[in-house]
Biopython code that builds the backbone (N, CA, C, O; Angstrom):
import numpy as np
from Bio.PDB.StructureBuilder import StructureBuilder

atoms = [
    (1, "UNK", "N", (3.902, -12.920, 27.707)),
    (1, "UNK", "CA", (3.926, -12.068, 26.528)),
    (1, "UNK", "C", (3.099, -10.814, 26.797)),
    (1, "UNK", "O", (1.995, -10.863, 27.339)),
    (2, "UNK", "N", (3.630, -9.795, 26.431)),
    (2, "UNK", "CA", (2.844, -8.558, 26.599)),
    (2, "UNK", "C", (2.051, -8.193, 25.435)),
    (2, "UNK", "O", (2.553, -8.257, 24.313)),
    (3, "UNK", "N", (0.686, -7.763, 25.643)),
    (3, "UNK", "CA", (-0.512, -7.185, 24.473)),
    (3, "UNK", "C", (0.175, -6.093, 24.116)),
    (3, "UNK", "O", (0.777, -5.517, 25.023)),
    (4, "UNK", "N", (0.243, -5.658, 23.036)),
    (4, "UNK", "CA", (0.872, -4.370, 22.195)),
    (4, "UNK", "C", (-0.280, -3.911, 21.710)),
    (4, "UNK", "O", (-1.146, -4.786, 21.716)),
    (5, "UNK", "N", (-0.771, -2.476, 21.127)),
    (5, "UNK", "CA", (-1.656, -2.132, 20.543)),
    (5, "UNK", "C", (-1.483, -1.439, 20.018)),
    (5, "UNK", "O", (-1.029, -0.317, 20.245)),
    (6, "UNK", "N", (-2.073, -2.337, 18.443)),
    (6, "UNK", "CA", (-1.153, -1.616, 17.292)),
    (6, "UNK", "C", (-2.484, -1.214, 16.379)),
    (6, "UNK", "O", (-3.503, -1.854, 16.122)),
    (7, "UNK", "N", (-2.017, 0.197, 15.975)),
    (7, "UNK", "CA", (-3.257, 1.171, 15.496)),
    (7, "UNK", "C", (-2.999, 1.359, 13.869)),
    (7, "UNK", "O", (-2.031, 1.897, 13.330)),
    (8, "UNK", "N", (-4.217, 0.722, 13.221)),
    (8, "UNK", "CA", (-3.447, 1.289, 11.817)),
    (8, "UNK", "C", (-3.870, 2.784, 11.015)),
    (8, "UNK", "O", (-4.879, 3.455, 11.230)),
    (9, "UNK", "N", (-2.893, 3.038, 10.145)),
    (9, "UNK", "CA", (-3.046, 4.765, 9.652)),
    (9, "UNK", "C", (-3.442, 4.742, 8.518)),
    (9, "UNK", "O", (-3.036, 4.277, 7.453)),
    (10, "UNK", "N", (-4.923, 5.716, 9.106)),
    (10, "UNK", "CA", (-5.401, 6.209, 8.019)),
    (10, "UNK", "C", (-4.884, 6.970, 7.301)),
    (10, "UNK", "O", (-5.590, 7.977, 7.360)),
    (11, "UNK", "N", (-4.010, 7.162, 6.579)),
    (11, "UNK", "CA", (-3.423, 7.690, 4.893)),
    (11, "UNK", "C", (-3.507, 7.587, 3.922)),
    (11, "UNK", "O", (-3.638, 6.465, 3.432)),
    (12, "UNK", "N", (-3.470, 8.809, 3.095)),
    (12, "UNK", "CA", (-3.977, 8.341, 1.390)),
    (12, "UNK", "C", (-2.320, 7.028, 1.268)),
    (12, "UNK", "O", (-2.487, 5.918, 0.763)),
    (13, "UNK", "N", (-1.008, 7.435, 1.775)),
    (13, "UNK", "CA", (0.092, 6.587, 1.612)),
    (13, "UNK", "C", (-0.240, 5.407, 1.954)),
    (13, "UNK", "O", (0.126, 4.438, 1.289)),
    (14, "UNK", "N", (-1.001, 5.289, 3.066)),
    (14, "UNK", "CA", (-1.093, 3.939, 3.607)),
    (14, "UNK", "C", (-2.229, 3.197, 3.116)),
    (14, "UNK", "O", (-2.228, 1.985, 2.900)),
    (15, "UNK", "N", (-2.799, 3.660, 3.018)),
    (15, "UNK", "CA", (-4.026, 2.547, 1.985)),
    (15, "UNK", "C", (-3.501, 2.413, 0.312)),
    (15, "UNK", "O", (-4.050, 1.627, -0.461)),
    (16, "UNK", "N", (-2.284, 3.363, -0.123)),
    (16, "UNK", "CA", (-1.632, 3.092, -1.577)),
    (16, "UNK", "C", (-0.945, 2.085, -1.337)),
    (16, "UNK", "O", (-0.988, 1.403, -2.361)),
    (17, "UNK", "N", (-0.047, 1.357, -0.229)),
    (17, "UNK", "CA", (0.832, 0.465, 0.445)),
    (17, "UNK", "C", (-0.233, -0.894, 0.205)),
    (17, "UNK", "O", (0.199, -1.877, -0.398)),
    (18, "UNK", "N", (-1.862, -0.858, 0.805)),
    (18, "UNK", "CA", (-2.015, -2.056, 0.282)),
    (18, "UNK", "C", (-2.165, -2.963, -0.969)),
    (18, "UNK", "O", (-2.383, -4.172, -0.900)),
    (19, "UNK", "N", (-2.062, -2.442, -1.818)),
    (19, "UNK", "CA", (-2.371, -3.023, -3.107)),
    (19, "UNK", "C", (-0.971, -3.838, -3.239)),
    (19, "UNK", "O", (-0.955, -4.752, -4.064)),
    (20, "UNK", "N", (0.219, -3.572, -2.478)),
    (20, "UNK", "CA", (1.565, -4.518, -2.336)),
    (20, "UNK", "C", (1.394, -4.987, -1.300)),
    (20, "UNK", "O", (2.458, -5.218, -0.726)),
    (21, "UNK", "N", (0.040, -5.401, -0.454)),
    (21, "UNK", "CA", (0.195, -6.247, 0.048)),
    (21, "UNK", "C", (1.450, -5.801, 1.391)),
    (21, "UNK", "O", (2.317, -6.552, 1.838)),
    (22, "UNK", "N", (1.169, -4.338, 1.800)),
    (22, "UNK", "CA", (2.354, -3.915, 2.765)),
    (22, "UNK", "C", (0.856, -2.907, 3.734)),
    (22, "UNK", "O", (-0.006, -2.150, 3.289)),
    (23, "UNK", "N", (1.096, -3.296, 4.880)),
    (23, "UNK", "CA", (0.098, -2.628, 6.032)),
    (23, "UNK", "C", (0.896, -1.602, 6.895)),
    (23, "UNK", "O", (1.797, -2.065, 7.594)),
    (24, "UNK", "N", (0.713, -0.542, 6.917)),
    (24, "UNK", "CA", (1.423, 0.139, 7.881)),
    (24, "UNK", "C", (0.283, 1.014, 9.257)),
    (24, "UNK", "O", (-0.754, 1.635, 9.021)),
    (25, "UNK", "N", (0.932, 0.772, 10.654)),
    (25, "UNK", "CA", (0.422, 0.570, 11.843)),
    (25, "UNK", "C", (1.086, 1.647, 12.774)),
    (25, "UNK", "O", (2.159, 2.093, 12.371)),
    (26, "UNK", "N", (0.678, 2.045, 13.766)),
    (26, "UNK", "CA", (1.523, 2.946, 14.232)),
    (26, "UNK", "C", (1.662, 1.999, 15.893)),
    (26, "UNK", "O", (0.631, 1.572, 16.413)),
    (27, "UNK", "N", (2.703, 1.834, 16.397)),
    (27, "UNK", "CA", (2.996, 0.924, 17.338)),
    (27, "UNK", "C", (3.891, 2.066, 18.923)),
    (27, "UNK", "O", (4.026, 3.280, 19.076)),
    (28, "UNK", "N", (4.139, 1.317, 19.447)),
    (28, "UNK", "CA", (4.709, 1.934, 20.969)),
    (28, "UNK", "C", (5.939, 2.171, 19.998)),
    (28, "UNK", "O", (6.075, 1.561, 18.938)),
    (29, "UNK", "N", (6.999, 3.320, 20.576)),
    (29, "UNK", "CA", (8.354, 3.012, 20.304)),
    (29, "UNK", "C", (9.249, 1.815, 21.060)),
    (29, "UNK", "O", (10.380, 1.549, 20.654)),
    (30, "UNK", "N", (8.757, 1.249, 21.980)),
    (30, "UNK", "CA", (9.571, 0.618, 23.013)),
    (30, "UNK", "C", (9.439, -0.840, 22.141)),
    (30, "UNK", "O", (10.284, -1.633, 22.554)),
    (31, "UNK", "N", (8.762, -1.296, 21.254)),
    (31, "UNK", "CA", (8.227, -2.794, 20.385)),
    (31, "UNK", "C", (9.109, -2.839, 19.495)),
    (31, "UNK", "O", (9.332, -1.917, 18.710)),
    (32, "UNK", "N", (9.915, -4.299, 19.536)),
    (32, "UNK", "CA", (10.583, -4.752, 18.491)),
    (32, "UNK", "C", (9.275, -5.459, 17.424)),
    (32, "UNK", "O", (8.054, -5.551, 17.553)),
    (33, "UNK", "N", (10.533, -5.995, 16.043)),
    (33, "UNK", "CA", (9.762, -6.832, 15.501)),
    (33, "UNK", "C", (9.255, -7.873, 15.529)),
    (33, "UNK", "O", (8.382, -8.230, 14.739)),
    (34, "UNK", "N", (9.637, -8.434, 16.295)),
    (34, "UNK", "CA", (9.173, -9.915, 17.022)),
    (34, "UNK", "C", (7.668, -9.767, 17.851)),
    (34, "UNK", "O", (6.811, -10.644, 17.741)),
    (35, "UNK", "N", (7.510, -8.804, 18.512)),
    (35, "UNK", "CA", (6.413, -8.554, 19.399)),
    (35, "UNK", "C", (5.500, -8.071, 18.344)),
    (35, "UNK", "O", (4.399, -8.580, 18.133)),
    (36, "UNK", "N", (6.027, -6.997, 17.635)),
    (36, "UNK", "CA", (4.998, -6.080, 16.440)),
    (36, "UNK", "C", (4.287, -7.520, 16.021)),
    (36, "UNK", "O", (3.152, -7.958, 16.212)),
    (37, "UNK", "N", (5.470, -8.063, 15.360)),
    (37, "UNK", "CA", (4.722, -9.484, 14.577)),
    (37, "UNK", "C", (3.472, -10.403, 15.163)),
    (37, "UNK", "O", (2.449, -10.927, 14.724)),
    (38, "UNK", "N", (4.225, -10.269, 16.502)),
    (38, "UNK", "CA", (3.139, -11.520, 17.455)),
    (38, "UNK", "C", (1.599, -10.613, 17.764)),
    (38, "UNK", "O", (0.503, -11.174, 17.763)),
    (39, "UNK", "N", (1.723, -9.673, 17.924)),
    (39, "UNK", "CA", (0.545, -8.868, 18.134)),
    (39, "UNK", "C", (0.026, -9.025, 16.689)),
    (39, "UNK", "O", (-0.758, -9.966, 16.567)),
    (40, "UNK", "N", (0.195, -8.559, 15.944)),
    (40, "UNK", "CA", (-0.265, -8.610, 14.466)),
    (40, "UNK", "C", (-1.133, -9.657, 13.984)),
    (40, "UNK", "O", (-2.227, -9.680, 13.420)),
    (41, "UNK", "N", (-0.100, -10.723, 14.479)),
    (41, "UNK", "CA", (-0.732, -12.378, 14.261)),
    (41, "UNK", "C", (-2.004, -12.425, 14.963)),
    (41, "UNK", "O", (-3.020, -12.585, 14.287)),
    (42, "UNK", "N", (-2.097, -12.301, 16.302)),
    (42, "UNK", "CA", (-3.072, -12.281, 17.504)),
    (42, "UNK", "C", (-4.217, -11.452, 16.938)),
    (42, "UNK", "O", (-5.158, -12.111, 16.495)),
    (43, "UNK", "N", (-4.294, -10.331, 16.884)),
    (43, "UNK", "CA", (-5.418, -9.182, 16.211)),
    (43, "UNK", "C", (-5.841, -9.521, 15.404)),
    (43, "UNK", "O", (-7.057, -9.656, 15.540)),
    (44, "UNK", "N", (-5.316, -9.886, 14.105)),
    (44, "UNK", "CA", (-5.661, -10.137, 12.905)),
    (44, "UNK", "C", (-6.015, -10.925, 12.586)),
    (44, "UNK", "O", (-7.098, -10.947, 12.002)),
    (45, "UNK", "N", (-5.073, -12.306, 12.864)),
    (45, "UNK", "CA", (-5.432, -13.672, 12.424)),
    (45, "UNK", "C", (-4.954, -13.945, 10.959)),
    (45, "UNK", "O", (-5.385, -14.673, 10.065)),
    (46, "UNK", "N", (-3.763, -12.974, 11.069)),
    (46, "UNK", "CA", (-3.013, -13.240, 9.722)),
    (46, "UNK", "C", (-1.739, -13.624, 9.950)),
    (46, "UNK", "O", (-1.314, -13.668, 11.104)),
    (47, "UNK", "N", (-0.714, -14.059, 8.540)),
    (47, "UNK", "CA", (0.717, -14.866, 8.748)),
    (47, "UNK", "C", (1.327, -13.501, 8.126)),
    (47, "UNK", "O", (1.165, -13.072, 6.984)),
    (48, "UNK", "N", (2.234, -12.813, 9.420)),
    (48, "UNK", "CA", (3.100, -11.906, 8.623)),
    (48, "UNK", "C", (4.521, -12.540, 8.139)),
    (48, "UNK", "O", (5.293, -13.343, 8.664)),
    (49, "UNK", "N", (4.525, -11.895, 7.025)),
    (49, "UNK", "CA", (6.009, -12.262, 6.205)),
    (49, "UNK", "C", (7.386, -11.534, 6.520)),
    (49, "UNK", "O", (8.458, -12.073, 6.795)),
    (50, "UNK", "N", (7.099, -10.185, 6.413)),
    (50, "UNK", "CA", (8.103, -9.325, 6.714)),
    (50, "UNK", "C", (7.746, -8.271, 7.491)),
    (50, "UNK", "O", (6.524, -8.233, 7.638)),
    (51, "UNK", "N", (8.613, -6.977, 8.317)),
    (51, "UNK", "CA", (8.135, -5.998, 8.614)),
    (51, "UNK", "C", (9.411, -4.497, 8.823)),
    (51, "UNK", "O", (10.513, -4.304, 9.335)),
    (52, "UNK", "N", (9.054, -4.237, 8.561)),
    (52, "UNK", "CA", (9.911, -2.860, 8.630)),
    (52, "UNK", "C", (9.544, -1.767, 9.221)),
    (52, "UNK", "O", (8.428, -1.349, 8.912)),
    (53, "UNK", "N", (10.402, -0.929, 10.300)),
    (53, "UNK", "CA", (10.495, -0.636, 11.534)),
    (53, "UNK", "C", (10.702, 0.786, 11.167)),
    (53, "UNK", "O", (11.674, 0.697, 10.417)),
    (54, "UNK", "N", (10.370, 2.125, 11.235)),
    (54, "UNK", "CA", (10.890, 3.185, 11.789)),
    (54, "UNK", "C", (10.502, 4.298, 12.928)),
    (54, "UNK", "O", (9.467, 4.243, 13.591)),
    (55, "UNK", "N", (11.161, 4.968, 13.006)),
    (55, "UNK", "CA", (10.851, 6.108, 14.231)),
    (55, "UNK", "C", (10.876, 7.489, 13.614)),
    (55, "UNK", "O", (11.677, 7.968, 12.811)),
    (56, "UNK", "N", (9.990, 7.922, 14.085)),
    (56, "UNK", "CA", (9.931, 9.228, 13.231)),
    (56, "UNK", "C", (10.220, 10.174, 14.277)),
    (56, "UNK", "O", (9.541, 10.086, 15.300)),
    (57, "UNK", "N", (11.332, 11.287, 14.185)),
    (57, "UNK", "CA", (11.309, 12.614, 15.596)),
    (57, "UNK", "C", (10.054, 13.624, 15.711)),
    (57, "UNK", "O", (9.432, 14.186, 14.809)),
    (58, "UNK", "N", (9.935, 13.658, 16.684)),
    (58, "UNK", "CA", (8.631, 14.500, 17.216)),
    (58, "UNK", "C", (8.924, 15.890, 16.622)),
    (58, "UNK", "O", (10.150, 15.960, 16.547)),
    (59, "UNK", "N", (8.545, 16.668, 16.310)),
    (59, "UNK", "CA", (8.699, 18.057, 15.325)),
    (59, "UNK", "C", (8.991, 19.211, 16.404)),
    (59, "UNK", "O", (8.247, 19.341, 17.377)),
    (60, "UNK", "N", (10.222, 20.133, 16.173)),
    (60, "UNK", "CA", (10.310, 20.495, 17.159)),
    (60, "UNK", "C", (8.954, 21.902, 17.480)),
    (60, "UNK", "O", (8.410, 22.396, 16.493)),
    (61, "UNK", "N", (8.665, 22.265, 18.540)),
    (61, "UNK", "CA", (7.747, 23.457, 18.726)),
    (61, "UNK", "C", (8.871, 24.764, 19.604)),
    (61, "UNK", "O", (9.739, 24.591, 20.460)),
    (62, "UNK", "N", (8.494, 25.724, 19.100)),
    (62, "UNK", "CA", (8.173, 26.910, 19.928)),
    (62, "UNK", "C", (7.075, 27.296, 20.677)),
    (62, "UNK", "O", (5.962, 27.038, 20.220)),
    (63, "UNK", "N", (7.199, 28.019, 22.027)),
    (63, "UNK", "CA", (6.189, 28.579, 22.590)),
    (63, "UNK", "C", (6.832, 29.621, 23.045)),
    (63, "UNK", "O", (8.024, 29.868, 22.858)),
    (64, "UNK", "N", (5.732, 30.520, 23.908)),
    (64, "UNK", "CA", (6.550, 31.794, 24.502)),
    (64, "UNK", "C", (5.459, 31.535, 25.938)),
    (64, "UNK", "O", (4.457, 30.819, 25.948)),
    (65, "UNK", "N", (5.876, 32.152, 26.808)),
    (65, "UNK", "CA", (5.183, 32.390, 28.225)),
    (65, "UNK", "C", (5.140, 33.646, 28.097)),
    (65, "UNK", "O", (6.143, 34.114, 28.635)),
    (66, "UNK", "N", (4.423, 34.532, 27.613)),
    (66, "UNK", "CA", (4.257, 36.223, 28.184)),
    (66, "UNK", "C", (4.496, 36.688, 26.488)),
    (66, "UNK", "O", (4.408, 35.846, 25.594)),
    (67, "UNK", "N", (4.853, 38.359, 26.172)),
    (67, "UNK", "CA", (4.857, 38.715, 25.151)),
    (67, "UNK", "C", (6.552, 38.175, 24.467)),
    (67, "UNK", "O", (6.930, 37.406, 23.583)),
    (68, "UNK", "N", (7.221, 39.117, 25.496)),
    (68, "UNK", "CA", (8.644, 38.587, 24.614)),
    (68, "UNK", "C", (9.657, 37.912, 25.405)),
    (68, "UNK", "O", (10.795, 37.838, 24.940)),
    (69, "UNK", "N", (9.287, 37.213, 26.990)),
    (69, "UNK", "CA", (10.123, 36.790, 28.235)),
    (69, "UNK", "C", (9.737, 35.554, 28.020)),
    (69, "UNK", "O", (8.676, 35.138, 27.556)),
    (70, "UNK", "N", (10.664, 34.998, 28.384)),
    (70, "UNK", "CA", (10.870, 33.394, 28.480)),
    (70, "UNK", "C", (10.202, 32.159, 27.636)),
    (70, "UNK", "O", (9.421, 31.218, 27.777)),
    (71, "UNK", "N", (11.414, 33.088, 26.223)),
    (71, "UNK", "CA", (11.060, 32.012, 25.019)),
    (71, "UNK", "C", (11.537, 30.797, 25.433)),
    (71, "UNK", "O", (12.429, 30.677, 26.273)),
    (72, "UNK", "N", (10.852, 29.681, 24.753)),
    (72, "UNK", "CA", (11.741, 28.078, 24.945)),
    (72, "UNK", "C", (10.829, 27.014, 23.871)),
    (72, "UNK", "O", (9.765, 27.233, 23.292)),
    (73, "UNK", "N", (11.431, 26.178, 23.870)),
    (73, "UNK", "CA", (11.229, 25.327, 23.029)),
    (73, "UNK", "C", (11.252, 23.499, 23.729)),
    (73, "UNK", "O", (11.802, 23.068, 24.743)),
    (74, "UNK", "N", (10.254, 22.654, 22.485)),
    (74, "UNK", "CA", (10.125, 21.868, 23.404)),
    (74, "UNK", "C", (10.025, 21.136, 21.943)),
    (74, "UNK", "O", (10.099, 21.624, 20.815)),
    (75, "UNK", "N", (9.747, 19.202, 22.565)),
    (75, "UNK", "CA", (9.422, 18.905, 20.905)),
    (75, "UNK", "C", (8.669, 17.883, 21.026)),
    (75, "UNK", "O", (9.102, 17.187, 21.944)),
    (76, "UNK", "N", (7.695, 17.415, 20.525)),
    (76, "UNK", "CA", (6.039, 16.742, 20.359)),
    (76, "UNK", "C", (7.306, 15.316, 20.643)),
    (76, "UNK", "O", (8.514, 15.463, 20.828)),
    (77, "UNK", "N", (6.583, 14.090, 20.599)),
    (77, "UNK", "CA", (6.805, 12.911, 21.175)),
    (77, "UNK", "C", (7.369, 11.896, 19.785)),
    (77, "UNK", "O", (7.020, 12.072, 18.618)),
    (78, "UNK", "N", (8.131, 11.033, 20.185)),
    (78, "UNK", "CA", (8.638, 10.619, 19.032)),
    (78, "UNK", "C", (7.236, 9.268, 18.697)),
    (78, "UNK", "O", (6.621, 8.805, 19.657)),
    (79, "UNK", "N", (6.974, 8.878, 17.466)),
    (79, "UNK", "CA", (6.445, 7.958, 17.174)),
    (79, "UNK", "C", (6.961, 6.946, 16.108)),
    (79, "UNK", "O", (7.461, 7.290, 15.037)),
    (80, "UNK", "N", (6.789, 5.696, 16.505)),
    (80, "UNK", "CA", (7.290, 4.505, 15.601)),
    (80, "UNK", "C", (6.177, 4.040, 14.480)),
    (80, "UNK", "O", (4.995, 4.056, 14.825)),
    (81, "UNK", "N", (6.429, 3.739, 13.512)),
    (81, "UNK", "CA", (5.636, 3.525, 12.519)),
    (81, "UNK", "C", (6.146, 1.932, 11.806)),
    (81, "UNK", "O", (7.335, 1.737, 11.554)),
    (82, "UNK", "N", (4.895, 0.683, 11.487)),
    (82, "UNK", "CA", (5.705, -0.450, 11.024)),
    (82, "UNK", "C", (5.020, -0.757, 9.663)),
    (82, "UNK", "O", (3.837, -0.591, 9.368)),
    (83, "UNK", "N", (5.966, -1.209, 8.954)),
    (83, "UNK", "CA", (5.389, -1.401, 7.562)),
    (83, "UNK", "C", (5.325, -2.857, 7.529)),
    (83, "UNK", "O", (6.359, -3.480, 7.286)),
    (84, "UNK", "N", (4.268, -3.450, 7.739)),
    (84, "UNK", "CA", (4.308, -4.709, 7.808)),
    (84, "UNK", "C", (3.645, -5.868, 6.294)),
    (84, "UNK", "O", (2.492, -5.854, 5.861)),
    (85, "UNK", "N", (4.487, -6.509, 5.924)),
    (85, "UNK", "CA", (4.212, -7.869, 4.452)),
    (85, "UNK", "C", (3.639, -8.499, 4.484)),
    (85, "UNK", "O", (4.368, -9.403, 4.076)),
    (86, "UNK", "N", (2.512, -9.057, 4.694)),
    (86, "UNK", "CA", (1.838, -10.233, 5.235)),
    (86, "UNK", "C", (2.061, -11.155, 3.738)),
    (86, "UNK", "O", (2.180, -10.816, 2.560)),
    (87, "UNK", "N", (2.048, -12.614, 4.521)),
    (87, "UNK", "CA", (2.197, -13.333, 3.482)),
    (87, "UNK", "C", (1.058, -13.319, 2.382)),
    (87, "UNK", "O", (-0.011, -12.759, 2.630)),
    (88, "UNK", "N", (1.316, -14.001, 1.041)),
    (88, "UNK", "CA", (0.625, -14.138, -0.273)),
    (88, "UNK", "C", (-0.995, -14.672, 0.172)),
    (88, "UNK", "O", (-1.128, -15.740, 0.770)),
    (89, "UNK", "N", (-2.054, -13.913, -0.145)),
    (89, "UNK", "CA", (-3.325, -14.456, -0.184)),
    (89, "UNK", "C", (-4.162, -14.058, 1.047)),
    (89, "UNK", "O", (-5.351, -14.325, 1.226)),
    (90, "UNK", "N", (-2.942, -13.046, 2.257)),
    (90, "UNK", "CA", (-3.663, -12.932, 3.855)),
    (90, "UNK", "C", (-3.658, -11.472, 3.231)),
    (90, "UNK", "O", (-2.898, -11.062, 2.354)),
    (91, "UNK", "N", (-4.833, -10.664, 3.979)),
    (91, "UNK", "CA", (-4.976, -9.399, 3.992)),
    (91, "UNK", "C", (-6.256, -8.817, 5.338)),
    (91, "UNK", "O", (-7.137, -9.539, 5.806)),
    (92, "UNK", "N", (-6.018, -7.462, 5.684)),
    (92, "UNK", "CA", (-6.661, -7.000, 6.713)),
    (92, "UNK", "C", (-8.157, -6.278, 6.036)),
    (92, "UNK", "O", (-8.283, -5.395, 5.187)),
    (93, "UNK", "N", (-8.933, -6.873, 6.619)),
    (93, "UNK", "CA", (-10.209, -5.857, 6.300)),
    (93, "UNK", "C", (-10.719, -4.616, 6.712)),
    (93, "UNK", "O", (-11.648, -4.000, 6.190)),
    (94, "UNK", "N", (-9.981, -4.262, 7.781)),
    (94, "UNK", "CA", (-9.932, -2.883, 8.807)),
    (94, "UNK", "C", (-9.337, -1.618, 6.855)),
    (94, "UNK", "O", (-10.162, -0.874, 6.325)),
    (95, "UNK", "N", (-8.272, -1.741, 6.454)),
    (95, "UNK", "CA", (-8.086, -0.991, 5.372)),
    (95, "UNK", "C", (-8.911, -1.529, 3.933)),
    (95, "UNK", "O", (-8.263, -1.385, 2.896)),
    (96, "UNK", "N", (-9.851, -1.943, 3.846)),
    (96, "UNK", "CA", (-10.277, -2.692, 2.630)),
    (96, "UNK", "C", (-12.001, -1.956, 2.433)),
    (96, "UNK", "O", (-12.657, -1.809, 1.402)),
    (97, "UNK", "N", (-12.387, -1.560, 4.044)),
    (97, "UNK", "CA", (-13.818, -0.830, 3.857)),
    (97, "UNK", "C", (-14.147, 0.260, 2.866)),
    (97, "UNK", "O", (-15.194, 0.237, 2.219)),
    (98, "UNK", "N", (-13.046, 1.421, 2.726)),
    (98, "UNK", "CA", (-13.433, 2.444, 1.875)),
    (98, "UNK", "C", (-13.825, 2.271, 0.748)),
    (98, "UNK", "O", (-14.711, 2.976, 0.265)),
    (99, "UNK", "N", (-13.124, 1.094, -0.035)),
    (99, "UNK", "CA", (-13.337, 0.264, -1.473)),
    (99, "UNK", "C", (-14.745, -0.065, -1.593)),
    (99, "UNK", "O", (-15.382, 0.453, -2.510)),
    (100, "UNK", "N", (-15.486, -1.106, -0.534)),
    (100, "UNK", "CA", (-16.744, -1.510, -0.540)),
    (100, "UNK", "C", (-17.837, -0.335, -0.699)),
    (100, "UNK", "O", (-18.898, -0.426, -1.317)),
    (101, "UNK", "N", (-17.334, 0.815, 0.011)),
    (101, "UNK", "CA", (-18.489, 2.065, -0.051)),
    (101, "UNK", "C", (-18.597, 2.804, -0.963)),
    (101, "UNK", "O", (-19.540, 3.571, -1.159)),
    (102, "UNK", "N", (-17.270, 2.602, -1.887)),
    (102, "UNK", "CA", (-17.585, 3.373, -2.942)),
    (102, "UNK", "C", (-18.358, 2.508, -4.183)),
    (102, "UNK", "O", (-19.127, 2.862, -5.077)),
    (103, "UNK", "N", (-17.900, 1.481, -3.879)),
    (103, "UNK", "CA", (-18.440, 0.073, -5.522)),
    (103, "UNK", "C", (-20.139, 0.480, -5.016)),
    (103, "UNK", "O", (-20.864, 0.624, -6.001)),
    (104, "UNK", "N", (-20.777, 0.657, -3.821)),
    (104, "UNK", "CA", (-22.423, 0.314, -3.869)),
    (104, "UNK", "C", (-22.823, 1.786, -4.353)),
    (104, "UNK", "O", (-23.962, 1.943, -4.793)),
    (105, "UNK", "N", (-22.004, 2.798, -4.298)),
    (105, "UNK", "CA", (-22.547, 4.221, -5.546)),
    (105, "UNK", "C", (-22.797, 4.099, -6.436)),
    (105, "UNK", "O", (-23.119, 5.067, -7.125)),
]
sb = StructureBuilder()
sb.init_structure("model")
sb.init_model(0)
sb.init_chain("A")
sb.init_seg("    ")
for serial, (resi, resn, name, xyz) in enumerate(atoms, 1):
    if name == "N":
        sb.init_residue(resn, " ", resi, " ")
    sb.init_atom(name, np.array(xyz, "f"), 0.0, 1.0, " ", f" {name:<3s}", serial, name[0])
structure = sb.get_structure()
């Protein structure tokens, strides 16, 4: 089995996702859901329920080499993003810290 390393995102979206109990991670593009899952399990030490998969296209860029010669274009790297369910009663504490720092104000 191969180690995957799966990073989760800091977003105002993605910390609104946990209160349903939905985690979203940013993963390799090359990882199905089966692996996402098994890594998940492994890291965490939680039972995922469901997970949902997308790829987002890398945005395209312009550049120029010189003032007005040899325009071209290129485009940033694609990244996969997983929205993952964990079952009823499991949750990650990695997204749960910001909550604690604000209750001791």
């Amino acid at each position: 089995m191969t180690h995957l390393i799966v990073i989760p995102r800091a977003t105002e979206k993605a910390y609104a996702q946990v209160q349903n109990n939905v985690y979203v991670f940013t993963v390799p593009t090359t990882a199905n859901k089966q692996e996402i899952a098994a890594a998940i399990e492994a890291q965490f030490e939680v039972k995922v329920e469901r997970i949902k998969t997308l790829v987002q296209s890398g945005k395209a860029l312009r550049f120029s080499r010189g003032k007005n010669r040899y325009p071209g274009s290129t485009t940033r790297k694609d990244s996969k993003k997983a929205y993952v369910t964990l079952a009823q009663g499991d949750s990650i504490q990695v997204f749960d810290t910001p909550d604690a720092k604000e209750e001791k104000k």
